[in-house]
mmCIF file of the N, C-alpha and C atoms, coordinates in Angstrom:
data_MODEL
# 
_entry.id   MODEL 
# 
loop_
_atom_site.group_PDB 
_atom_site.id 
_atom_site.type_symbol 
_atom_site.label_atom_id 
_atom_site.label_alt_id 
_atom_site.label_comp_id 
_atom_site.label_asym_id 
_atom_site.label_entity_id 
_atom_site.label_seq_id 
_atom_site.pdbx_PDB_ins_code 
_atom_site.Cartn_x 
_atom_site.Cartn_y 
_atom_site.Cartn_z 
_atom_site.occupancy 
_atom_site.B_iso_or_equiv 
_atom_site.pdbx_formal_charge 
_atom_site.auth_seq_id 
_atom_site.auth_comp_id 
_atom_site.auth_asym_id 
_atom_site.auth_atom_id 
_atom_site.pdbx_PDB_model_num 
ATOM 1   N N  . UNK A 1 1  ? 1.440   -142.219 -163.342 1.00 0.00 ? 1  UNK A N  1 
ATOM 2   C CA . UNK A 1 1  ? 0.811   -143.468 -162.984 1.00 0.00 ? 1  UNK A CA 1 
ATOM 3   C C  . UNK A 1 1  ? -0.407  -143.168 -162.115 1.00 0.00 ? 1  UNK A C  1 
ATOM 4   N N  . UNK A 1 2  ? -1.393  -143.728 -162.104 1.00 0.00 ? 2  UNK A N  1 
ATOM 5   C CA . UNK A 1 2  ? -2.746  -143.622 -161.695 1.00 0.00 ? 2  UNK A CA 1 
ATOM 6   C C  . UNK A 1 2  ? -2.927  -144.370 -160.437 1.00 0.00 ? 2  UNK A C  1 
ATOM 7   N N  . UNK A 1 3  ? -3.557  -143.659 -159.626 1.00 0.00 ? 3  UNK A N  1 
ATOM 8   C CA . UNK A 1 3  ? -3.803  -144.649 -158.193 1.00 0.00 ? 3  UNK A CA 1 
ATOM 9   C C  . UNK A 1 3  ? -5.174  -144.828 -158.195 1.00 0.00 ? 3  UNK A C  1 
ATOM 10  N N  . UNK A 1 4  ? -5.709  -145.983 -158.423 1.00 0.00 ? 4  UNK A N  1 
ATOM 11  C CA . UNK A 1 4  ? -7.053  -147.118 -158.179 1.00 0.00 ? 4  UNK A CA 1 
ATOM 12  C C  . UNK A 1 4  ? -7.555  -146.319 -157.605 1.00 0.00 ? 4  UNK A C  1 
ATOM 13  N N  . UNK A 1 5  ? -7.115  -146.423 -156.439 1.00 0.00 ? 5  UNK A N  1 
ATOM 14  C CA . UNK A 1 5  ? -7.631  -146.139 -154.887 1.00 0.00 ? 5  UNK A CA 1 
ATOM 15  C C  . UNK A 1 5  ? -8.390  -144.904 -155.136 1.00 0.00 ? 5  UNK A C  1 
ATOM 16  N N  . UNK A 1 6  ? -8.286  -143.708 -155.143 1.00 0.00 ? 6  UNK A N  1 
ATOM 17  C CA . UNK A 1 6  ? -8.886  -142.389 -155.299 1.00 0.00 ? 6  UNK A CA 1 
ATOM 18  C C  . UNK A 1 6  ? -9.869  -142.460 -156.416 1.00 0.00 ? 6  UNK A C  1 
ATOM 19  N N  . UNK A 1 7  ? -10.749 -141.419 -155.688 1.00 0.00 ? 7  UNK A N  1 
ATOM 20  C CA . UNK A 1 7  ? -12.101 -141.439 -156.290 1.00 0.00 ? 7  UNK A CA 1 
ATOM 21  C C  . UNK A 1 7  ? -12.185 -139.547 -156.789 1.00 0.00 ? 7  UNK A C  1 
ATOM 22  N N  . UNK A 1 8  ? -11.428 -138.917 -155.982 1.00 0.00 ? 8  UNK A N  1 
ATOM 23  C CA . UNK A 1 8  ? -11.783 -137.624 -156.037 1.00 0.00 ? 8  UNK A CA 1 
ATOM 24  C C  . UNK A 1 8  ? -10.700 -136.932 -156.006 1.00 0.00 ? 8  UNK A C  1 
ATOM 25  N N  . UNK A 1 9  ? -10.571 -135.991 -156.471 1.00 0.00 ? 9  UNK A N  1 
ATOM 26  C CA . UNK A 1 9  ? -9.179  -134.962 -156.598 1.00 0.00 ? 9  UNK A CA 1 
ATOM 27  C C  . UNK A 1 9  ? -9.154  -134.365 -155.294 1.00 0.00 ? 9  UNK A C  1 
ATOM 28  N N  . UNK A 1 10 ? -7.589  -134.445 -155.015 1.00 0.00 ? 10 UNK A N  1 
ATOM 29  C CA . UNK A 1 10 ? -7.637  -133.241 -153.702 1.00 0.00 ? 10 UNK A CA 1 
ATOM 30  C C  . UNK A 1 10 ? -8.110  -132.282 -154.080 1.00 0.00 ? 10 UNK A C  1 
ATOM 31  N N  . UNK A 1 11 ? -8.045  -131.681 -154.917 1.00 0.00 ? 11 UNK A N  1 
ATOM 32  C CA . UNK A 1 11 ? -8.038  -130.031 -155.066 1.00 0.00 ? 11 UNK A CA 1 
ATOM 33  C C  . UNK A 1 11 ? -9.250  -129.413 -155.161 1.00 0.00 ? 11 UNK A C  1 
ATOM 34  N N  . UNK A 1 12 ? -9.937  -130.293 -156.570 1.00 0.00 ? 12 UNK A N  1 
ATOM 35  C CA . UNK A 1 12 ? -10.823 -129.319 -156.906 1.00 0.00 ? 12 UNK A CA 1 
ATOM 36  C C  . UNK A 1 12 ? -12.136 -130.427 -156.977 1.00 0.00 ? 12 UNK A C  1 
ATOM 37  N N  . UNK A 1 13 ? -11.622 -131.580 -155.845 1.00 0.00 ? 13 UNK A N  1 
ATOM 38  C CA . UNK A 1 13 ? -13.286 -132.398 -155.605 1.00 0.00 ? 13 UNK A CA 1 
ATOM 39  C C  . UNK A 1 13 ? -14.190 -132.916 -156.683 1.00 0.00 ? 13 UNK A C  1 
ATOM 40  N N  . UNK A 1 14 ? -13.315 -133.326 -158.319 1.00 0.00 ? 14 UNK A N  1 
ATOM 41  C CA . UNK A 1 14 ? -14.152 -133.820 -158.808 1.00 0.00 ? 14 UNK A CA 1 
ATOM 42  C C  . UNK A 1 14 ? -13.823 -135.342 -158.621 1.00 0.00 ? 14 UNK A C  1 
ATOM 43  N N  . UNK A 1 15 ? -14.916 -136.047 -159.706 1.00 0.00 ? 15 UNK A N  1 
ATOM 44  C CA . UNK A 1 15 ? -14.890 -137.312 -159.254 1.00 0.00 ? 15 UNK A CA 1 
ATOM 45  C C  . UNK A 1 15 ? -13.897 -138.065 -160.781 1.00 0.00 ? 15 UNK A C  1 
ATOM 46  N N  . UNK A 1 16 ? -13.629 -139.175 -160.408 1.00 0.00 ? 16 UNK A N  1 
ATOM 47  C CA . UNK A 1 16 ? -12.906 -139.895 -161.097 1.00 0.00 ? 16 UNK A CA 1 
ATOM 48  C C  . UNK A 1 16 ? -13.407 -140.370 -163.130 1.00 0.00 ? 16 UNK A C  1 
ATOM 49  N N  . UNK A 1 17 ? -14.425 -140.283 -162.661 1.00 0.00 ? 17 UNK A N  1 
ATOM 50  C CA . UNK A 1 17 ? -15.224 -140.413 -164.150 1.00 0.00 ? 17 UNK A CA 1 
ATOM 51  C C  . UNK A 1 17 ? -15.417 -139.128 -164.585 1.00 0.00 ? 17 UNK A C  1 
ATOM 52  N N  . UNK A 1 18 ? -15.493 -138.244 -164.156 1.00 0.00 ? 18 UNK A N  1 
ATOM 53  C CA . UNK A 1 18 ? -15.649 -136.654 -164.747 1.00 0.00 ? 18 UNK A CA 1 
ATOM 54  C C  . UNK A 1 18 ? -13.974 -136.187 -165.658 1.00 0.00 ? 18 UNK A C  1 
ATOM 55  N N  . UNK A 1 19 ? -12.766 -136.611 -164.310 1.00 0.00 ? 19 UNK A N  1 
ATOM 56  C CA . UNK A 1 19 ? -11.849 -135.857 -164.782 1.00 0.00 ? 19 UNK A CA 1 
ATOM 57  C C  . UNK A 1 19 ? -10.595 -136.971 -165.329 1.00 0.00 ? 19 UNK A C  1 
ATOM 58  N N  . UNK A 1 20 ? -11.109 -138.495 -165.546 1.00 0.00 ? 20 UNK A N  1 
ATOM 59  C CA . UNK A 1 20 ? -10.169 -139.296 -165.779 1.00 0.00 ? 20 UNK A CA 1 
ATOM 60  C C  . UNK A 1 20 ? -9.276  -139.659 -164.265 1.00 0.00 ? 20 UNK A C  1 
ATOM 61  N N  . UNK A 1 21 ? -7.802  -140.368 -165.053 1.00 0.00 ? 21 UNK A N  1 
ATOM 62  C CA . UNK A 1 21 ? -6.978  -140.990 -163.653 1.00 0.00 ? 21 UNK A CA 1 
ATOM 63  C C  . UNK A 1 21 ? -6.906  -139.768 -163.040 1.00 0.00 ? 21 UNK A C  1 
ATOM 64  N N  . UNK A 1 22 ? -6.611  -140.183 -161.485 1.00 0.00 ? 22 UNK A N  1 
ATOM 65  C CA . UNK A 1 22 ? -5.943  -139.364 -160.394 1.00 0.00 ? 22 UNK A CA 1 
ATOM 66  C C  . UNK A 1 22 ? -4.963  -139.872 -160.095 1.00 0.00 ? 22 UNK A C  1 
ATOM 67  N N  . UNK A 1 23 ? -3.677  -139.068 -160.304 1.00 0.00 ? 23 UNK A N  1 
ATOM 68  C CA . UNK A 1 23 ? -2.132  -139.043 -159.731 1.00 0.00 ? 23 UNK A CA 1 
ATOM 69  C C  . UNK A 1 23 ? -1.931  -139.716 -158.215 1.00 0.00 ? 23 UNK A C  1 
ATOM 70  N N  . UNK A 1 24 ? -1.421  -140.322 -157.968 1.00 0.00 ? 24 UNK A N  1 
ATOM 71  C CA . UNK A 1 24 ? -0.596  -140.970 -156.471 1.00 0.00 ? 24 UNK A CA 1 
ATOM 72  C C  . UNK A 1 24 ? -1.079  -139.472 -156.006 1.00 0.00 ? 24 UNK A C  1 
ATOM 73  N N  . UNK A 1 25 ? -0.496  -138.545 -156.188 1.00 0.00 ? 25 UNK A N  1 
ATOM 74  C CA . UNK A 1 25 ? -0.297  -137.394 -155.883 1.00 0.00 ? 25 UNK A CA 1 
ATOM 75  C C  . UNK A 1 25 ? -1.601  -136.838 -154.971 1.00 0.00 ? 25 UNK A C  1 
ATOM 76  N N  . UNK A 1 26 ? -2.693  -137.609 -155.404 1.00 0.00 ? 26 UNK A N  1 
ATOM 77  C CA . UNK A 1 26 ? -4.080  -137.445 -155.601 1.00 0.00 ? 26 UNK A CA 1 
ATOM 78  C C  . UNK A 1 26 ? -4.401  -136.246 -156.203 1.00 0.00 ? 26 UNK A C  1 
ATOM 79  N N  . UNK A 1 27 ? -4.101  -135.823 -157.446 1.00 0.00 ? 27 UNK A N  1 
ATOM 80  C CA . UNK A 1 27 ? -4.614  -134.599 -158.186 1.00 0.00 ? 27 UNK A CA 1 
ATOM 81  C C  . UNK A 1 27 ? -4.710  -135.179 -159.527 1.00 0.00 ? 27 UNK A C  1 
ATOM 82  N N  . UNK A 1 28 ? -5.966  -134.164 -160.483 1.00 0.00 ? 28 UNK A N  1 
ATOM 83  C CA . UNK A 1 28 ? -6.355  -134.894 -161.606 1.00 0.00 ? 28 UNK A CA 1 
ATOM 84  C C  . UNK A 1 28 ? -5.578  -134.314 -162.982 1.00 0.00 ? 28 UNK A C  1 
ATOM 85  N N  . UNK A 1 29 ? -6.076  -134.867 -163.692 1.00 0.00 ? 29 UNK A N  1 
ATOM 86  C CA . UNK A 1 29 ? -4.876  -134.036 -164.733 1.00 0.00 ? 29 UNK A CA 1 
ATOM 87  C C  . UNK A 1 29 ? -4.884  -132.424 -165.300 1.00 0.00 ? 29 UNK A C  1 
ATOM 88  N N  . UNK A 1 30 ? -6.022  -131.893 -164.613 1.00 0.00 ? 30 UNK A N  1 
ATOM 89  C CA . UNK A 1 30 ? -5.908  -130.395 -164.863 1.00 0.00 ? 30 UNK A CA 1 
ATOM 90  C C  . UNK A 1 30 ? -5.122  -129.834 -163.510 1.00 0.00 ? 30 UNK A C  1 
ATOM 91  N N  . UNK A 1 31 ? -5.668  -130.340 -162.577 1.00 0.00 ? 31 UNK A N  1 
ATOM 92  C CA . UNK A 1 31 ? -4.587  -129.523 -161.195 1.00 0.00 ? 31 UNK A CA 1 
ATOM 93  C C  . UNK A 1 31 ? -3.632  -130.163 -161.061 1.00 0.00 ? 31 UNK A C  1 
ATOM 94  N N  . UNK A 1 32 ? -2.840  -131.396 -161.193 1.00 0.00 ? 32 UNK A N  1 
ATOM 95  C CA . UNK A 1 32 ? -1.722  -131.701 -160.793 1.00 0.00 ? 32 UNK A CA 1 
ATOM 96  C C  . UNK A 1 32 ? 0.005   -130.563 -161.750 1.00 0.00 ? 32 UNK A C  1 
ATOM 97  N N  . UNK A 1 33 ? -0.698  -130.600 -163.056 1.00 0.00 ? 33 UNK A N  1 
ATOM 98  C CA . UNK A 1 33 ? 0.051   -129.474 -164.073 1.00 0.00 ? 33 UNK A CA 1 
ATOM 99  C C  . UNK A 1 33 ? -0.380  -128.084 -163.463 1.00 0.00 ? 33 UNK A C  1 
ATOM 100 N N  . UNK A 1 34 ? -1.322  -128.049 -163.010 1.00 0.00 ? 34 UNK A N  1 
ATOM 101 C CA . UNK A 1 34 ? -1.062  -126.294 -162.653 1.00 0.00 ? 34 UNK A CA 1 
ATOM 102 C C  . UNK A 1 34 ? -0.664  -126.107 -161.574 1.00 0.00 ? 34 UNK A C  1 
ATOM 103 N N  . UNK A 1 35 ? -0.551  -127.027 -160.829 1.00 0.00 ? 35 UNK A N  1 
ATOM 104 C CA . UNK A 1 35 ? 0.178   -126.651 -159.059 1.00 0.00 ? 35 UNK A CA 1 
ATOM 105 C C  . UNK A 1 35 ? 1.396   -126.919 -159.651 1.00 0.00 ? 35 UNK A C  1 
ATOM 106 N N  . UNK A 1 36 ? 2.663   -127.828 -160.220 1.00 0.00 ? 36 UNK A N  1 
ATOM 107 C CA . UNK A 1 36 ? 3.522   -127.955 -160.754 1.00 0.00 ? 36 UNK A CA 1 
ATOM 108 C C  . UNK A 1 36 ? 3.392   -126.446 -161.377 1.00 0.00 ? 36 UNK A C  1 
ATOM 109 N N  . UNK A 1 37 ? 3.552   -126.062 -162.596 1.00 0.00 ? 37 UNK A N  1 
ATOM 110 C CA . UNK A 1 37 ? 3.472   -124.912 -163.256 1.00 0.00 ? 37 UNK A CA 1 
ATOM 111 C C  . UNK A 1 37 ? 3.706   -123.408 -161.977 1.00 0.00 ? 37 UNK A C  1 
ATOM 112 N N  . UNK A 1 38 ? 3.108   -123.686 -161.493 1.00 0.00 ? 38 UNK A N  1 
ATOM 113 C CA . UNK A 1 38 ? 2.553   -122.675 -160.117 1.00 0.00 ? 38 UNK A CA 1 
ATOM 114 C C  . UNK A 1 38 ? 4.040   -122.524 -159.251 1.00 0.00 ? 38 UNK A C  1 
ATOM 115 N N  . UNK A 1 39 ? 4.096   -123.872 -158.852 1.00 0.00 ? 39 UNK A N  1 
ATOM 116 C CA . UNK A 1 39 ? 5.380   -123.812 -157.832 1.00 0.00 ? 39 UNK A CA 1 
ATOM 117 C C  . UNK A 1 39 ? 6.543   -123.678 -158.433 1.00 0.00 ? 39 UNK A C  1 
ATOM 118 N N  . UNK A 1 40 ? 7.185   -124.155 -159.798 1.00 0.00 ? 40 UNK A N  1 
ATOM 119 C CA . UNK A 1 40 ? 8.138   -123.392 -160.879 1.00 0.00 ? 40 UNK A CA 1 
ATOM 120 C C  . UNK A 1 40 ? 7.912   -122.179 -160.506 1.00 0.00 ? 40 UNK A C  1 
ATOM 121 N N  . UNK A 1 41 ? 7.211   -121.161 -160.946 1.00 0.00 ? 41 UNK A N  1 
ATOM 122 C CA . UNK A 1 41 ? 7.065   -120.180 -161.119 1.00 0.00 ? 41 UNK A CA 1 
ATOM 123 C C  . UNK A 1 41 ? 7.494   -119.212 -159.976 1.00 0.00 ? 41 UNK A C  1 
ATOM 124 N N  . UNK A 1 42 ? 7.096   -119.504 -158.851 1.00 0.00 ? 42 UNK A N  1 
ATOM 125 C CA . UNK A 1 42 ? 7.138   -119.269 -157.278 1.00 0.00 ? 42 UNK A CA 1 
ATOM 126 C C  . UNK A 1 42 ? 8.075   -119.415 -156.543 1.00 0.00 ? 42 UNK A C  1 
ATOM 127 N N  . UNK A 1 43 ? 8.994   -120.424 -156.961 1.00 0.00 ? 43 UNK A N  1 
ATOM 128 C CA . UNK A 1 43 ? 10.664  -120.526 -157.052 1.00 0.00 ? 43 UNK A CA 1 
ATOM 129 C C  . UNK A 1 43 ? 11.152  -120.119 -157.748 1.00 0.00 ? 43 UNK A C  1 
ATOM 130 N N  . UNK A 1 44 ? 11.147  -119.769 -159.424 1.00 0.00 ? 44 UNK A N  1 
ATOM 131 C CA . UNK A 1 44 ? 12.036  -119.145 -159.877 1.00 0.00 ? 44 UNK A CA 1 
ATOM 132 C C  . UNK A 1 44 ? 12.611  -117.705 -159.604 1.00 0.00 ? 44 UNK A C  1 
ATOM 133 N N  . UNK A 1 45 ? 11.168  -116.886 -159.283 1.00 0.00 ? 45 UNK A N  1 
ATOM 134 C CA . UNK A 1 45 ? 10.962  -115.634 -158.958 1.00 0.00 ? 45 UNK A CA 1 
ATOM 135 C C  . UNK A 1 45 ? 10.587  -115.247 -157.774 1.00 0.00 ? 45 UNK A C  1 
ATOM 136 N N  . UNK A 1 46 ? 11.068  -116.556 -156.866 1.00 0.00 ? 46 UNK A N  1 
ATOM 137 C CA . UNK A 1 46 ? 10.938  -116.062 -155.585 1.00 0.00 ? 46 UNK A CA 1 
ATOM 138 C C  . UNK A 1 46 ? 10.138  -115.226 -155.030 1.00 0.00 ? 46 UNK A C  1 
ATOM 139 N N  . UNK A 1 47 ? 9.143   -115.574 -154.970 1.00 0.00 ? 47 UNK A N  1 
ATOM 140 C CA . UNK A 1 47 ? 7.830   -114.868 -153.951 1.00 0.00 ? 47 UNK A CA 1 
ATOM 141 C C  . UNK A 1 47 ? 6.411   -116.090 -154.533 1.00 0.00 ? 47 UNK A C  1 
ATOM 142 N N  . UNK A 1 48 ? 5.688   -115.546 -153.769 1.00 0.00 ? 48 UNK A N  1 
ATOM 143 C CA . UNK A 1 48 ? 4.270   -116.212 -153.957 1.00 0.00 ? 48 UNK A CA 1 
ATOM 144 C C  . UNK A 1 48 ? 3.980   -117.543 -152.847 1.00 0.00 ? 48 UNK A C  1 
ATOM 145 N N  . UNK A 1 49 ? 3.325   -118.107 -152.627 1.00 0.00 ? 49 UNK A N  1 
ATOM 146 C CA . UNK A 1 49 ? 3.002   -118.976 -151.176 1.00 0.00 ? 49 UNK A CA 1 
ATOM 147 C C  . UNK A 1 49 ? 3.704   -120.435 -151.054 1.00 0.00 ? 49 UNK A C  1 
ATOM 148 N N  . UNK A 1 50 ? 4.498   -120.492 -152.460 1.00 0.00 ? 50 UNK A N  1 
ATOM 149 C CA . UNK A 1 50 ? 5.103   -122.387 -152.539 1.00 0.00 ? 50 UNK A CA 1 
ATOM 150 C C  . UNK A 1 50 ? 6.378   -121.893 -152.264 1.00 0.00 ? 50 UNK A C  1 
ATOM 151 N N  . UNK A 1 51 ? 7.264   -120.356 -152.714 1.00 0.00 ? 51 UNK A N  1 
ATOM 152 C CA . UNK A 1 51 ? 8.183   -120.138 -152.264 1.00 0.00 ? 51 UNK A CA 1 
ATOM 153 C C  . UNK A 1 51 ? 8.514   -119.849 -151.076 1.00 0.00 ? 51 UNK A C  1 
ATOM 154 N N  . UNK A 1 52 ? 7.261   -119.250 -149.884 1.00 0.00 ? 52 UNK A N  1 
ATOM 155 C CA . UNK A 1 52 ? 7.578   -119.128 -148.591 1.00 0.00 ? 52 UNK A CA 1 
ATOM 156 C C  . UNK A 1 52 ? 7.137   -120.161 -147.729 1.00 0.00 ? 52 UNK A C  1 
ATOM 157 N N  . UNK A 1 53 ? 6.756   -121.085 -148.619 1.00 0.00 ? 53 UNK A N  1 
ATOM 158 C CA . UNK A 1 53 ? 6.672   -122.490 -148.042 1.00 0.00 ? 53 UNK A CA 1 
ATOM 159 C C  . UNK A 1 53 ? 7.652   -122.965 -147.901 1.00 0.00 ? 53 UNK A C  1 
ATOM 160 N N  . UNK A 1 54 ? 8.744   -123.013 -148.696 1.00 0.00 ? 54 UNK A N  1 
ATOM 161 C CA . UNK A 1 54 ? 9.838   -123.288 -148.963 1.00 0.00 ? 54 UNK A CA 1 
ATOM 162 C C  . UNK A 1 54 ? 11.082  -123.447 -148.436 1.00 0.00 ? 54 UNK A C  1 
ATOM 163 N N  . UNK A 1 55 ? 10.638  -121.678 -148.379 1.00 0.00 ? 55 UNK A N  1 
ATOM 164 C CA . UNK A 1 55 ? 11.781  -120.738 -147.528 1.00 0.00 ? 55 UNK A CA 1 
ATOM 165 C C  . UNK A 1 55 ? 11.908  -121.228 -146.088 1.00 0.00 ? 55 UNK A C  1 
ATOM 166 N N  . UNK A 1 56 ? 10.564  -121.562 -145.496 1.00 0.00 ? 56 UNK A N  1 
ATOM 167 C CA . UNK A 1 56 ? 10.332  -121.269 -143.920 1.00 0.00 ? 56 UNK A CA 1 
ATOM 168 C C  . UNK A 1 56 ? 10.732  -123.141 -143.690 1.00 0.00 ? 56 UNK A C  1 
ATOM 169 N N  . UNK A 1 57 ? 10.477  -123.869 -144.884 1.00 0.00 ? 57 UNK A N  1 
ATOM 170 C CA . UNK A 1 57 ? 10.242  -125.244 -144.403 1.00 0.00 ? 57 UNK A CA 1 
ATOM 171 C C  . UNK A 1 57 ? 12.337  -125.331 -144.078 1.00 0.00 ? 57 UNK A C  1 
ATOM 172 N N  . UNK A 1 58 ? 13.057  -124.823 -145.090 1.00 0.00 ? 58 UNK A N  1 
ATOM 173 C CA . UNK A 1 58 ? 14.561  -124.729 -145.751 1.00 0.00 ? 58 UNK A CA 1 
ATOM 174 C C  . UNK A 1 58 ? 15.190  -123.940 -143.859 1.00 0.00 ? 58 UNK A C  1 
ATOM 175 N N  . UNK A 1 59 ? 14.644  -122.840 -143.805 1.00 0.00 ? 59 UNK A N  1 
ATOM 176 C CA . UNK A 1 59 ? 15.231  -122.564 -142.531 1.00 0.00 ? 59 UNK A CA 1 
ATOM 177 C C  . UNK A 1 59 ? 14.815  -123.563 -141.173 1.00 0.00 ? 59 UNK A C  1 
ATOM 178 N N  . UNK A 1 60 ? 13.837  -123.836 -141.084 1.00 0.00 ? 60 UNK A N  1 
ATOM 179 C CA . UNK A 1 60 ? 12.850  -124.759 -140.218 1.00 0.00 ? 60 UNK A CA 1 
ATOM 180 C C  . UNK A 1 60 ? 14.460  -126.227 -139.591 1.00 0.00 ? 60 UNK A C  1 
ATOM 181 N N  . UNK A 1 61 ? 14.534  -126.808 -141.217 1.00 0.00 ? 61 UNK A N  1 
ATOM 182 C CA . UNK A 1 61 ? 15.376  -127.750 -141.150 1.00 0.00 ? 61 UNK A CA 1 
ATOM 183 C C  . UNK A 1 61 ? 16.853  -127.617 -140.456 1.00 0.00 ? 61 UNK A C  1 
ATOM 184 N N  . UNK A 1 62 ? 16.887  -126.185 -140.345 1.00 0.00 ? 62 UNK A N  1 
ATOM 185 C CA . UNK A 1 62 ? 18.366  -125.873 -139.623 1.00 0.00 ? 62 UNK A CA 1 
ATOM 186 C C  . UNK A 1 62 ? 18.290  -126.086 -137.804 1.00 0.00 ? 62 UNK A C  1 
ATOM 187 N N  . UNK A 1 63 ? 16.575  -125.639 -137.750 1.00 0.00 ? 63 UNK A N  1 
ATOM 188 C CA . UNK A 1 63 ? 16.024  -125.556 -136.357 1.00 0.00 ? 63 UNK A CA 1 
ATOM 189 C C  . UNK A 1 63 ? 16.229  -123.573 -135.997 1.00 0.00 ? 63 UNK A C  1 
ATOM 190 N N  . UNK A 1 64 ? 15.705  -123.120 -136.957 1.00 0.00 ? 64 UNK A N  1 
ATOM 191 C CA . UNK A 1 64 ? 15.567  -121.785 -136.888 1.00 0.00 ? 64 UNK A CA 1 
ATOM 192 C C  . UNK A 1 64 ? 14.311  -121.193 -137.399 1.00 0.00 ? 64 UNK A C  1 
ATOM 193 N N  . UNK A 1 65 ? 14.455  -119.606 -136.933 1.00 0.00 ? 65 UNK A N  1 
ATOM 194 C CA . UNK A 1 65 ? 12.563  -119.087 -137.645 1.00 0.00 ? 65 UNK A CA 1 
ATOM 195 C C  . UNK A 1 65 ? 13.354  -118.208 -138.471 1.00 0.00 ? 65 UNK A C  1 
ATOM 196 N N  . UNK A 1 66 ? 12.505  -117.226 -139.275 1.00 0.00 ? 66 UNK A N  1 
ATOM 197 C CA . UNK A 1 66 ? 12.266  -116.533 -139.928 1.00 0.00 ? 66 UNK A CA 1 
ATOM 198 C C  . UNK A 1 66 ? 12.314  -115.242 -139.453 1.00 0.00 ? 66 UNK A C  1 
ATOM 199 N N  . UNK A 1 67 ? 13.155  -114.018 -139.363 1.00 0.00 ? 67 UNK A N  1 
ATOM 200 C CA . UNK A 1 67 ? 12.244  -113.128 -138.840 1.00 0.00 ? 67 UNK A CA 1 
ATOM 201 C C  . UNK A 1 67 ? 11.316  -112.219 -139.192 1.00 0.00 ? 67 UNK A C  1 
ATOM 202 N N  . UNK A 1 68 ? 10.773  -112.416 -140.525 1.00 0.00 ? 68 UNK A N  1 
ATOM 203 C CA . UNK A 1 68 ? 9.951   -112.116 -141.080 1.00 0.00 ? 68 UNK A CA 1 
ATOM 204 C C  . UNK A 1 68 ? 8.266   -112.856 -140.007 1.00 0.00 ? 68 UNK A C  1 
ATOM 205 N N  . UNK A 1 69 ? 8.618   -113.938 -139.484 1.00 0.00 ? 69 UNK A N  1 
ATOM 206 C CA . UNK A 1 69 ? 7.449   -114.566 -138.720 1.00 0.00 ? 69 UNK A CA 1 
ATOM 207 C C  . UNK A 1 69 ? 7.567   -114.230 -137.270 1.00 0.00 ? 69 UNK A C  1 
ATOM 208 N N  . UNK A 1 70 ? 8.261   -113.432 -137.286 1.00 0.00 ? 70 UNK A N  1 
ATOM 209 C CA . UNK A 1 70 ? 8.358   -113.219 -135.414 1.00 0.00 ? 70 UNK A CA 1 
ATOM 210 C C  . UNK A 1 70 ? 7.606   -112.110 -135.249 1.00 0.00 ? 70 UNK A C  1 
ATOM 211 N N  . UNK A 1 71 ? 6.937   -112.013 -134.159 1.00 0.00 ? 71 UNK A N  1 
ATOM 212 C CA . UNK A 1 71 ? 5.479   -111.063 -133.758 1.00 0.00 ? 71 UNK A CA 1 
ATOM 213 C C  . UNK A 1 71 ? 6.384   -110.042 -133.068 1.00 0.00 ? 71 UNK A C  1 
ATOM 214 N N  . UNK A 1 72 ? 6.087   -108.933 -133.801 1.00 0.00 ? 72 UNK A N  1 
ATOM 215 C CA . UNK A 1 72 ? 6.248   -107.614 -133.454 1.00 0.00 ? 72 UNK A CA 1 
ATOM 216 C C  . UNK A 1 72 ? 6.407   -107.269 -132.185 1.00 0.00 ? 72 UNK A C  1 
ATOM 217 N N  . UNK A 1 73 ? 5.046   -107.791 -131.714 1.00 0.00 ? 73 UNK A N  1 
ATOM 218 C CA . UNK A 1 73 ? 4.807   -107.410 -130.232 1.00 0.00 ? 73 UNK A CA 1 
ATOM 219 C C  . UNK A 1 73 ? 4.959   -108.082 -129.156 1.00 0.00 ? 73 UNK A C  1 
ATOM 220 N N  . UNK A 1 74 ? 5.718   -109.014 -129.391 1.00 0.00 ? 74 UNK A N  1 
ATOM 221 C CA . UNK A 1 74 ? 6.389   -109.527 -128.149 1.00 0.00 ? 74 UNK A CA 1 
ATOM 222 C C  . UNK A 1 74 ? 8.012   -108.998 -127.555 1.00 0.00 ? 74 UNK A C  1 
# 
């Protein structure tokens, strides 16, 4: 479903007459399928930046870190 409102894609800044509707989502119909596509991918096989988004948001919710994010040098 298409939101009126938006004129421009988050992503890749084109305009509404260039790339057709923009998603609620605010993405147009070439980036909203490849960030989808992207983040499948990134969860299935666990790694890449939507899965440690994921990961950190999934531990976050317990009220814990990562220790992969804890600084060495403290």
């Amino acid at each position: 479903m298409a939101d009126r409102r938006r004129a421009t894609c988050k992503r890749c800044r084109r305009h509404v007459r260039d790339v057709g509707p923009i998603s609620w989502a605010g993405y147009c119909g070439d980036c909203g399928p490849e960030i989808f596509e992207r983040n499948n991918d990134d969860l299935h096989y666990h790694r890449g930046p939507y899965f440690l988004h994921w990961r950190r948001q999934s531990v976050a919710a317990l009220g814990a870190i990562l220790l992969d994010d804890l600084d060495p040098e403290q």
